[in-house]
C-alpha positions in Angstrom: 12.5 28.8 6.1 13.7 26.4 3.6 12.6 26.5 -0.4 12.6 23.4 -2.5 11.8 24.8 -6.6 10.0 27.3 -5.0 8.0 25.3 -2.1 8.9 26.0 1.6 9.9 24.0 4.7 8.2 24.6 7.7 8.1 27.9 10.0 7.7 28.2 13.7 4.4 28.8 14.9 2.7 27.2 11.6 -1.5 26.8 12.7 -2.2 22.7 12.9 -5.8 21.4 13.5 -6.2 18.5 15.3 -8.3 15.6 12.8 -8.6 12.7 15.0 -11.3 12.8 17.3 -8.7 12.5 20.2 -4.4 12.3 20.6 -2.3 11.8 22.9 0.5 14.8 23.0 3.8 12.9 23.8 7.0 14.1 25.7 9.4 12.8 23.1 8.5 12.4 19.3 7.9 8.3 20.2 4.2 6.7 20.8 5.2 4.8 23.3 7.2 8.2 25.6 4.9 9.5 28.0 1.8 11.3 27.4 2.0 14.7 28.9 -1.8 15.7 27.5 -4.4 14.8 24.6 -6.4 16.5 22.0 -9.4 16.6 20.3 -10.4 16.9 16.9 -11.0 20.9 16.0 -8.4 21.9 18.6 -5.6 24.4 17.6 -2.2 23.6 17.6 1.5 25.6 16.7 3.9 23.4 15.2 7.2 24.9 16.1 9.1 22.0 14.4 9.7 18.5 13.6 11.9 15.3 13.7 11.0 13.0 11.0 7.3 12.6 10.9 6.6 13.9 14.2 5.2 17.7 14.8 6.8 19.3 17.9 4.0 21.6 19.0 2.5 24.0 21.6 -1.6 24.2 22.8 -3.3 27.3 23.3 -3.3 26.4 27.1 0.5 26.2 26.8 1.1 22.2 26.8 4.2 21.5 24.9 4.8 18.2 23.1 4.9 15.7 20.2 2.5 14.8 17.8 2.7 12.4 15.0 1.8 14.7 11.5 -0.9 12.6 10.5 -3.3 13.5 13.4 -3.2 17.0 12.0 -4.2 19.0 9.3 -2.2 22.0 8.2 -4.4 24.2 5.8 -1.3 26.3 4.6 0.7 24.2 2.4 3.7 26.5 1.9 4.2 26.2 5.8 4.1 22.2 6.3 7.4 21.2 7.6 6.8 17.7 5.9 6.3 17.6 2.1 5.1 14.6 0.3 7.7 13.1 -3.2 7.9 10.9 -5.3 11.8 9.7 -7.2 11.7 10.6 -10.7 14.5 8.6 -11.7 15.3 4.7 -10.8 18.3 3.7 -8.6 18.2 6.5 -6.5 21.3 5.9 -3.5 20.2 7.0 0.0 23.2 8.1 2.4 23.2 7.7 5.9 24.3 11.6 5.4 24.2 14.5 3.3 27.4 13.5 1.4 27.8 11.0 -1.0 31.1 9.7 1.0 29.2 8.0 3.8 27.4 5.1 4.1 25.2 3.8 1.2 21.9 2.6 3.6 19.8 1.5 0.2 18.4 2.4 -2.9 14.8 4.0 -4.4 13.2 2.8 -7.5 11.4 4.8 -9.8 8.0 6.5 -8.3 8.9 5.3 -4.8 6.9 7.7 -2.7 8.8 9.3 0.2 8.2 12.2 2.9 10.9 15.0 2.9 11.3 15.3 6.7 14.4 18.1 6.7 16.8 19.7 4.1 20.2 20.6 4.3 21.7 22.6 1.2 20.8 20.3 -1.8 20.1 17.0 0.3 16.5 16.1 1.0 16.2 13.5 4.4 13.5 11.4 3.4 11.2 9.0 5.4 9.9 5.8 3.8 6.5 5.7 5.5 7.1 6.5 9.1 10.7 5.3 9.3 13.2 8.1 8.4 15.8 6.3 6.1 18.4 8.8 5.4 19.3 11.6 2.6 19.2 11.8 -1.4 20.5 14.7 -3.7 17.2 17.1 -4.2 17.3 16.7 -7.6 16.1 13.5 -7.4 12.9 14.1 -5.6 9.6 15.3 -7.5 8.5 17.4 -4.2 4.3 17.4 -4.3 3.4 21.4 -5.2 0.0 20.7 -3.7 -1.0 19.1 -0.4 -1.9 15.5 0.0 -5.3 16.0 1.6 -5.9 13.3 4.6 -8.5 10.7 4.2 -11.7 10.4 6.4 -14.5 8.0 6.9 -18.1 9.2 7.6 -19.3 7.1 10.2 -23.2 8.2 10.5 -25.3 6.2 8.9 -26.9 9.4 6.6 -24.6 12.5 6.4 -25.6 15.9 5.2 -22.7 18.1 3.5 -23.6 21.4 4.1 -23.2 24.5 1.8 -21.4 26.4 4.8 -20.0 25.3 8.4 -23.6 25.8 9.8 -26.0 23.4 11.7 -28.7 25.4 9.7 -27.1 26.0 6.4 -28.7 24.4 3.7 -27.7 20.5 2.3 -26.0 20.3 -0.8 -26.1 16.1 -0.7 -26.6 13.4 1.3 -23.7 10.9 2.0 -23.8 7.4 3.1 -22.3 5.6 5.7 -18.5 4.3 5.5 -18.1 7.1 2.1 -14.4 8.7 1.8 -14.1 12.1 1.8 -10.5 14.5 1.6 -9.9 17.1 4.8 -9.6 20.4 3.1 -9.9 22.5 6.0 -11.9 23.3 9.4 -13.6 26.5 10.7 -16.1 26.1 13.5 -16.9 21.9 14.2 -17.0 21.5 10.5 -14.9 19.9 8.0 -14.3 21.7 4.7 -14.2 18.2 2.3 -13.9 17.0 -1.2 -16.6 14.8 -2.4 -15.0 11.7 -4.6 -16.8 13.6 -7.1 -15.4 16.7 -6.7 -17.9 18.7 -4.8 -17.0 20.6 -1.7 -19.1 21.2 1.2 -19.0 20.8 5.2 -19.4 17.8 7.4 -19.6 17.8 11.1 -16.4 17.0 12.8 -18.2 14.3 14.9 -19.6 12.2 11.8 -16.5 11.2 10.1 -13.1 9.8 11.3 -10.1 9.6 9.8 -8.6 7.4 7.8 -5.6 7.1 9.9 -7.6 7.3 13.2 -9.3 4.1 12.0 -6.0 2.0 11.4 -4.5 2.9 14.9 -7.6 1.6 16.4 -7.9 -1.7 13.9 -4.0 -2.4 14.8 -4.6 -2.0 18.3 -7.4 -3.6 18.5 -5.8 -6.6 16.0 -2.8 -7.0 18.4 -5.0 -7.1 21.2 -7.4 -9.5 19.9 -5.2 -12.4 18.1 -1.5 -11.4 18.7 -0.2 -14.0 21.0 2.4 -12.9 23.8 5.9 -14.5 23.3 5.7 -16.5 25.9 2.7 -18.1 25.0 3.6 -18.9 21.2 4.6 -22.3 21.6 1.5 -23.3 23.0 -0.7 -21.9 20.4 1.3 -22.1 17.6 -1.4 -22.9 14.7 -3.8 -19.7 16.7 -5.4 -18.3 13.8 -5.1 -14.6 13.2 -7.5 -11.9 12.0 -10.4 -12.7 9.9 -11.2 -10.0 7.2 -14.2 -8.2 9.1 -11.4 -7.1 11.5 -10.2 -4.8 8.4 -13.2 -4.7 6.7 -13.5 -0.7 7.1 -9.6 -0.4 5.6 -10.9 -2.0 3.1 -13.6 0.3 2.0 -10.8 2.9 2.5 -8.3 1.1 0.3 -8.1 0.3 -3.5 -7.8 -3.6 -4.3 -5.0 -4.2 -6.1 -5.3 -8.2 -6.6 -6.4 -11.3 -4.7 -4.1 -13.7 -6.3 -0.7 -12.4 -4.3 1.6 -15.2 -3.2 3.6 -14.6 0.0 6.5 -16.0 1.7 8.5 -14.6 4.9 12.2 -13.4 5.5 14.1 -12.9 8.4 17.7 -11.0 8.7 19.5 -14.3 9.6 22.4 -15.9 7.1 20.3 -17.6 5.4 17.3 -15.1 4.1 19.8 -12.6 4.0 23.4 -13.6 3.5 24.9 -11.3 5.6 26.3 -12.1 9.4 25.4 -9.9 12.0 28.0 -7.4 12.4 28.7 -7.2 8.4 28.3 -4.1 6.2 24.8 -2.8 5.8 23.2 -6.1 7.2 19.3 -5.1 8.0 18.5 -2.4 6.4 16.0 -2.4 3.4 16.2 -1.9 0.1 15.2 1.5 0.5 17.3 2.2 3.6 14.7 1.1 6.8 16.4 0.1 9.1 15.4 -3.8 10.3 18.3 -4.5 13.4 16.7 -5.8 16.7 13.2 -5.1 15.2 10.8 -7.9 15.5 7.1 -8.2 13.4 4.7 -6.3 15.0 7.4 -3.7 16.4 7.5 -2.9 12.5 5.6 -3.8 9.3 7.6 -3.9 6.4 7.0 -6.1 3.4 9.0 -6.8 0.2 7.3 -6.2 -3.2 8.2 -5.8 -6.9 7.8 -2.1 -7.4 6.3 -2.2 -11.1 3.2 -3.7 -9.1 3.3 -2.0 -5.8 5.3 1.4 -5.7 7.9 1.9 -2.8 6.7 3.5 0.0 3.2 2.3 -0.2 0.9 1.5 2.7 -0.6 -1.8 2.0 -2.8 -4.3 3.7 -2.6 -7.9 3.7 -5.3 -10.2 4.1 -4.8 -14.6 4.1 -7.6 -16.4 3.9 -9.2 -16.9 7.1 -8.6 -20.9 7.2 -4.9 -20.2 6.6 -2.9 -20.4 9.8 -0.7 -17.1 8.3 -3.9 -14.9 8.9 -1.9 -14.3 12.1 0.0 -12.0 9.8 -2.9 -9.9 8.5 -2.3 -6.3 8.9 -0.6 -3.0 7.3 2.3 -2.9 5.9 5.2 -0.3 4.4 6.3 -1.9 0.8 9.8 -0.5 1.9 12.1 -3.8 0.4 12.7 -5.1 -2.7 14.0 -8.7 -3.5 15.4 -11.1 -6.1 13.1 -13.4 -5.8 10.4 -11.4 -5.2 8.6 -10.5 -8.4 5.3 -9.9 -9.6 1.8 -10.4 -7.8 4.9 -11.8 -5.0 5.2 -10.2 -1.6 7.8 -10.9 1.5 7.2 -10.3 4.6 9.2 -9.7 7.2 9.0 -11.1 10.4 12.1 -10.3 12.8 15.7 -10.6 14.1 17.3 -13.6 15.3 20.6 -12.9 14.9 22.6 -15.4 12.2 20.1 -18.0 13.2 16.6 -18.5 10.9 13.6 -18.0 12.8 11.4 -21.2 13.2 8.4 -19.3 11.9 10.1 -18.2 8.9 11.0 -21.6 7.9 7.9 -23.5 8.2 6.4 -20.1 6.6 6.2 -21.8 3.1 4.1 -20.2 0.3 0.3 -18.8 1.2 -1.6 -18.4 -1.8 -4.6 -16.2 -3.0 -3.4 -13.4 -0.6 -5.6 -10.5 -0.6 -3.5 -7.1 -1.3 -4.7 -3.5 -0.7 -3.4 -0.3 -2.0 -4.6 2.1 1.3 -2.2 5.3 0.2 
């Protein structure tokens, strides 16, 4: 077991509950590897380690596999094998490895929130949402002494939060419809939660989902909906994306941070980058993702000026619906920084084309009054 100021990293055989109503268990730590069996919300899982965000685990009916940490909820901290940061300083290098002789892959700003996924000696490997970016000195890192508690969403249109995990025990409140409430813990089909107020009680697993249940399914269901297949793309070019209501529950989820945003589009060609394919640290982020061969859609990533929207923030974006860039609705990481990205400013990147500018990016242009969302 590993101790960072006092705080320890993971331990085999650490007790996970499943919070999603239902999860795949994957054969390699990947969403798209096979599925080799599913979960439920309440279930009991081991976790018997990790790589990056993803929980290698065991089910009580002996079905070994992957599952990503966010479908889970470990009630004993000190055990987690992922711990939640934050940089307390500004300019903070990331190395491809635990040694401040190999490659520089980027940079963290100050407050840039980060997962710790391993440590080695006085190196932390960090993640910048889920991408795993590479390693900073420990010191560096303001590790979180107390869990980050996972979001959920009740979903019944009147809720009762119980005094204890009972069907009969008596009601402390009644909660509306589409109200967030933090997963303590889970004993019996009920949810230990924190009130936004600060009261605890117990919900029924079946009237709430969580936060993160709730994005898979609106991305799905988003890509599904208005993301046209390649092939197709020249005939529907000005296809309009998303309109808000496809979001509207991330929304309610999610703190407003402006409606006044302006945002263009990069690419990794020579000339939103400057940098030719094969040359020195060409694609990866300002904070070390790495962007080579990844299109939009395969991953989200957004430039922002940190001052307004920390580093390693999960964001949504919203156009207006009669802009033909509502395409691009959706979630993002803030994992980039740029020069000419400042302010209520945000980039977004849409894909490799090798040294050659994307058509889309250049006719991108400037939308205006873009809706942002601060959703953790």
């Amino acid at each position: 077991m590993l101790c960072i100021n006092g705080i320890a990293f993971g331990e085999e055989n650490t007790k996970a509950v499943v919070i999603d109503r239902m999860v795949n268990i994957y054969e390699n730590p990947q969403g798209n590897s096979k599925a080799v069996g599913s979960a439920g919300a309440g279930d009991t899982l081991f976790v018997i380690g990790n790589e990056g965000k993803w929980l290698k685990i065991s089910t009580e009916n002996g079905i070994h596999g992957w599952i990503h940490s966010q479908s889970v909820l470990i009630t004993d901290y000190s055990k987690h094998p992922i711990k939640e940061g934050v940089a307390n300083e500004d300019c903070i290098y990331v190395y491809e490895l635990p040694d401040p002789n190999s490659l520089l892959k980027g940079a963290l700003g100050f407050t840039s929130k980060v997962s710790i996924v391993a440590q080695k000696e006085k190196w932390l490997h960090i993640a910048v949402g889920d991408e795993v970016v590479g390693w900073v000195p420990a010191q560096h890192i303001t590790v979180a002494a107390t869990p980050v508690y996972p979001k959920a969403m009740i979903v019944s249109d009147k809720t009762n939060v119980k005094v204890k995990p009972e069907y009969n025990s008596e009601t402390m409140v009644e909660i509306e419809k589409n109200t967030i409430v933090l997963l303590k813990d889970y004993k019996a089909d009920y949810f230990h939660v924190i009130l936004t107020d600060g009261q605890e009680g117990w919900i029924h697993k079946y009237q709430m989902k969580t936060v993160h249940e709730i994005i898979e399914e609106k991305n799905k269901s988003y890509f599904t909906k208005h993301v046209v297949p390649s092939e197709e793309k020249n005939k529907n070019e000005n296809k309009s994306g998303a309109a808000e209501d496809d979001f509207e529950d991330i929304k309610k989820a999610a703190t407003l941070i402006g409606k006044d945003f302006t945002a263009t589009a990069y690419d990794l060609s020579i000339a939103s980058c400057g940098k030719a394919v094969g040359a020195k640290n060409r694609g990866f982020t300002s904070t070390g993702i790495d962007l080579n061969g990844k299109q939009w859609g395969d991953i989200m990533v957004v430039s922002v000026d940190s001052k307004v929207i920390p580093l390693g923030s999960k964001i949504l974006v919203l156009f207006k619906a009669d802009d033909w860039r509502s395409k691009y609705n959706g979630i993002y990481i803030a994992g980039d920084t740029g020069g000419g990205v400042k302010a209520r400013t945000i980039d977004i990147y849409l894909g490799d084309n090798g040294n050659k500018q994307l058509e889309e990016v250049k006719k991108f242009g400037r939308g205006k009054d873009v809706e942002v969302y601060l959703i953790d």
